[in-house]
C-alpha angles and dihedrals in degrees: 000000000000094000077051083054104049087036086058091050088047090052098043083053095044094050096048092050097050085048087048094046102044085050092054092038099053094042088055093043097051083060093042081053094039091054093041099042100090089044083057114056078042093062095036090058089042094054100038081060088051089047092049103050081046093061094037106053098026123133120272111246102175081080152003158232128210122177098217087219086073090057122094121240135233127217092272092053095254118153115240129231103203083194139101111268085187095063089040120112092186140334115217109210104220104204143134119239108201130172124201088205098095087191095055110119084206140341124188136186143197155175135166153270109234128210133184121232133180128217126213087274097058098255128141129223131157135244123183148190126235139235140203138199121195127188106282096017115127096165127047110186109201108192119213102206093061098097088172104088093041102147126196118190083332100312138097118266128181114229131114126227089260087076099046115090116276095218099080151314135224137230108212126224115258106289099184148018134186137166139180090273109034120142102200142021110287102005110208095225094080112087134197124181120172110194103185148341145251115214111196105196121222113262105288090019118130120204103225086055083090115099099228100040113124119216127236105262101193137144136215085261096059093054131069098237140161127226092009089126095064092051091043090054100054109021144044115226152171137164136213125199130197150170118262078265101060093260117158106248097153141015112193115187088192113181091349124123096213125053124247119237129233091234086051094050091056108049094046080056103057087038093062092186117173084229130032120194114223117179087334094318126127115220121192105217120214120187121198122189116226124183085281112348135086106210106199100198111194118190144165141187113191106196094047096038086055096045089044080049099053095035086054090054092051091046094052094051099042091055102034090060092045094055089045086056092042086049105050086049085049098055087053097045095047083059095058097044092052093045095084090048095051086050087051095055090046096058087043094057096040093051089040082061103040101042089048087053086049090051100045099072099051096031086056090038083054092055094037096050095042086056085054091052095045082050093055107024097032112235139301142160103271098048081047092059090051097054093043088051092048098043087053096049088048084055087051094055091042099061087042094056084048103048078044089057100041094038094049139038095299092065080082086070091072108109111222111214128169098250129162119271107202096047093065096051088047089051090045091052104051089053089052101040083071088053095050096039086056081057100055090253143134125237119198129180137185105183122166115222131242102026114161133197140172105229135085117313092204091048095054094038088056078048095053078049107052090048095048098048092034080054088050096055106038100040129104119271110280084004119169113234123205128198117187128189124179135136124238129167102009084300130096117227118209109189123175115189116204119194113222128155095180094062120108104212084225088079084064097099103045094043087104095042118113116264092008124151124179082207099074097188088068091213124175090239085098112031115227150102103225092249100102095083090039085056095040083052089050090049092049087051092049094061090039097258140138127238127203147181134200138169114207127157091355085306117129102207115194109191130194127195115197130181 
C-alpha cells in the first residue's frame, strides 16, 4: 500500500503538472497563433500560386521528344535511344520525304527501328521494325506491342518486346528510296530526313522513369507568368516536380539566383524532409499529389520567419519558468494532500492487524471448543453451522493478516532463493487437476521445463494456487482451463485463461481491488472474500513483476510478467 500511496503522491503530481503545463501551453500558443495567423495565410496564398504555375505549365510524362541531333551515333551511322523499348507504347518518326523529280506521281522511303535481342547462349542479334515514308507524310508511328512485324535479317521472326534489351534501341539511317520514275534501285533524289521523335509511354509509365531522361532545369524569368512579382517581393521560392515514383520531371529555380542541381533535387526528395536548408536558409517544403505528378514546393519569408523565431524563444523562456515555479508549489503541496491519506492508511493497517490478531484467539477457542462439544454431545446442525462460520471467518483473518504482511515491512522477511519454476506450476496443477475434475471440469496445462527464478517457492506456489482456484470457481460449467508457462525476453510469463460467459469485461479494473467480487450479491453459492487476487497482485510485486487481466471471446486471461 505504500507504493499505492507514493504512487498516489506521483500521480497527484503528475496530474496537476499536465494540467499546469497544457494551461500555460495553450495560453502561449494562442499568442503564438494569434501572432502567426496573418504570415500564414500569406504563405498559404503564396504557395498555393507556386503550386499552381507548377501544374499548369509541368512537363508531359505520359510521353516524350527527343531531337535526334541530341542522340549519339554508332559506327553505321544509326541514332541511338538511350530509352527502354520494353516500357514504350509507340514511337512517332517526325521527318520530311522530298523528290527532286518533279514528274514523279509518288516516291517513299524507309528504314528501321533496331533492337537488340539475346538468345539462351548469351548471343546478340539484332530484329527490327520497319518503317515507311510515303509522298506528303511528315509522321510514321511504329507501335511496340505489335509483335507481329519483328524481322530478323529480312525475315519474320516471333518474339514480343519483353525479350529485346532494356538499355537502349536504334533508328537506323535511311536504308532505301524509290519513286514512280526511278531508273535505278534507290534513286538519290529521294530524300528522307527525320528530325526528332515522339516516345508514347505504356498506361502507368512515366517518362522519367526512363535512366537516361533528363529533367526540365528552368527558372520564373524564363517563363511568361503573372503575379510572380508579388511572390518574388516578398518570398523565396523554388519548386520541384516529379512522377508518382519520385522521378525528376521538373526543376523549377524560381526566384533563386543559383541554379539547383539535378543531384541536389534528388536528394532533398528522397529526403522528404518538412524544412531544407539552402545557403543558411531554411525552406519549408510542401508536397501535393496530382493524378500522376508530385509537385515539391520550397519556400521562405524572411521578416515573419525571424519574428515567429524570436516570439517562439520568448515563448519558450516565459513559460518554462513559469512551469519550474508551478512545479516546485505542486510538489509541496502534493505532500500535504496525501498526508491524510497516508494517516488514514496508517490507522487501517494498523487496525487490519490488530483487530486479525484479536480475532485469532476467540475465533480458534470457538473451533476448539465446538470440537470439544461434538465430541461430547455428537453433531448436529446447529453446532455445524457454527464450525463452517468460524472456519470461514478464520479464513477471513488469515488473508488479512497476509495482504497486511506483503503490503507492509514484514514483506522484507521474505527469503529470495533461485528455485524451478516449472516445477512449482507443475506441482500446483496436479493438486488442482483432482479439484476440477470434482467439478466436472477440465485442467490443461502447457509449462515449459526448466524455468528457472530467483523469488519465494512458497510464495509462487500459494500464486499458482489463488489463480487456479479462483479459475475453478468462477469458470463456465464443464469449462477447459488452461495454464501456460514459458519464458520470453529474459523474463518468464505465467497466463492462466478462465473461461466465463457471465463476465462483463467492465469488472476488469477492479478485479485486483481489495474486497472486491465480480459477483455483487455476495452470495454464499462461491466461497471468497475478493482478496485472493489482491494477494496474488502483492506476491508478483514483490518479485518485480506485472499482472494483468483481459477479457477477450468469453475468455477471462490473467497474465504475469516475472523477472
Amino acid at each position: 500500500m505504500y507504493k499505492e500511496i507514493r504512487h498516489l503522491r506521483k500521480k497527484f503530481f503528475v496530474l496537476s503538472a499536465l494540467i499546469s503545463f497544457i494551461v500555460i501551453f495553450v495560453m502561449l500558443t494562442i499568442l503564438n497563433l494569434l501572432m502567426k495567423a496573418s504570415y500564414q495565410n500569406e504563405l498559404k496564398t503564396a504557395k498555393d500560386m507556386v503550386n499552381q504555375i507548377a501544374f499548369s505549365n509541368a512537363p508531359d510524362i505520359d510521353s516524350e521528344v527527343i531531337s535526334l541531333k541530341d542522340m549519339q551515333i554508332n559506327d553505321n551511322g544509326d541514332h541511338i535511344v538511350l530509352r527502354n523499348p520494353r516500357l514504350i507504347k509507340n514511337v512517332t518518326l517526325n521527318g520530311q520525304i522530298s523528290c527532286s523529280d518533279e514528274n514523279a506521281d509518288w516516291f517513299c522511303a524507309g528504314g528501321g527501328i533496331y533492337f537488340e535481342l539475346f538468345d539462351n547462349s548469351g548471343n546478340m542479334k539484332f530484329i527490327h521494325k520497319e518503317y515507311k515514308f510515303n509522298r506528303g507524310n511528315t509522321q510514321m508511328m511504329i507501335d511496340f506491342t505489335d509483335d507481329s512485324n519483328f524481322l530478323c535479317e529480312g525475315k519474320p521472326v516471333k518474339t514480343d518486346i519483353s525479350e529485346v534489351s532494356d538499355s537502349c534501341f536504334y533508328i537506323s539511317t535511311v536504308w532505301w528510296t524509290g519513286s514512280s520514275n526511278m531508273e535505278e534501285e534507290n534513286p538519290e533524289n529521294v530524300k528522307l530526313t527525320i528530325d526528332s521523335i515522339e516516345i508514347e509511354y505504356r498506361e502507368n509509365i512515366s517518362a522519367a522513369s526512363s535512366e537516361n531522361y533528363k529533367a526540365l532545369n528552368r527558372d520564373f524569368n524564363k517563363m511568361n507568368l503573372k503575379g510572380i512579382s508579388q511572390i518574388a517581393n516578398n518570398f523565396s521560392c523554388f519548386y520541384i516536380v516529379t512522377d508518382s515514383e519520385n522521378n525528376l520531371v521538373e526543376i523549377n529555380n524560381g526566384n533563386l539566383s543559383e541554379t539547383i542541381s539535378q543531384e541536389y533535387a534528388k536528394s532533398i526528395i528522397e529526403d522528404n524532409d518538412t524544412v531544407v536548408k539552402i545557403d543558411n536558409t531554411r525552406y519549408k517544403h510542401f508536397a501535393t499529389d496530382t493524378d500522376k505528378l508530385k509537385i515539391h514546393v520550397f519556400i521562405y519569408n524572411t521578416q515573419a520567419e525571424k519574428s515567429s523565431n524570436m516570439l517562439l524563444l520568448m515563448s519558450i523562456l516565459s513559460g518554462s519558468t513559469v512551469f519550474v515555479l508551478v512545479l516546485i508549489l505542486i510538489y509541496f503541496v502534493s505532500g500535504k494532500a496525501i498526508k491524510p491519506v497516508s494517516e488514514s492508511y496508517e490507522k487501517q493497517k494498523e487496525f487490519i492487524s490488530n483487530a486479525s490478531h484479536e480475532l485469532k484467539m476467540p475465533i480458534t477457542v470457538i473451533s476448539a471448543t465446538t470440537e470439544l462439544i461434538e465430541k461430547k454431545n455428537g453433531t448436529d446442525r446447529l453446532l455445524n453451522c457454527i464450525q463452517v462460520q468460524s472456519q470461514k471467518m478464520s479464513r477471513l483473518v488469515n488473508e488479512m493478516l497476509e495482504l497486511t504482511r506483503l503490503s507492509g515491512s514484514d514483506k522484507q522477511s521474505v527469503i529470495f532463493n533461485t528455485f524451478d519454476i516449472s516445477r512449482t506450476v507443475q506441482n500446483a496443477v496436479l493438486y488442482f487437476e483432482s479439484v476440477a475434475f470434482e467439478e466436472n471440469k477440465q485442467l490443461l496445462s502447457d509449462i515449459q521445463e526448466n524455468l528457472c527464478i530467483k523469488g519465494s517457492q512458497n510464495k509462487i506456489d500459494e500464486l499458482v494456487g489463488i489463480l487456479l482456484d479462483n479459475a475453478i470457481k468462477y469458470s463456465d460449467e464443464q469449462a477447459q482451463i488452461k495454464i501456460s508457462l514459458y519464458s520470453k525476453n529474459d523474463a518468464v510469463i505465467l497466463t492462466c485463461d478462465n473461461p466465463c460467459e457471465n463476465f462483463s469485461k467492465d469488472d476488469i479494473p477492479y478485479l485486483f481491488d481489495r474486497f472486491y467480487r465480480a459477483d455483487k450479491s455476495h452470495s454464499g453459492e462461491k466461497e471468497g472474500f475478493g482478496l485472493g487476487l489482491s494477494i496474488a497482485k502483492e506476491i508478483v510485486s514483490l518479485h518485480g513483476g506485472t499482472i494483468n487481466a483481459d477479457y477477450k471471446n468469453n475468455v477471462v486471461i490473467f497474465n504475469i510478467k516475472l523477472p
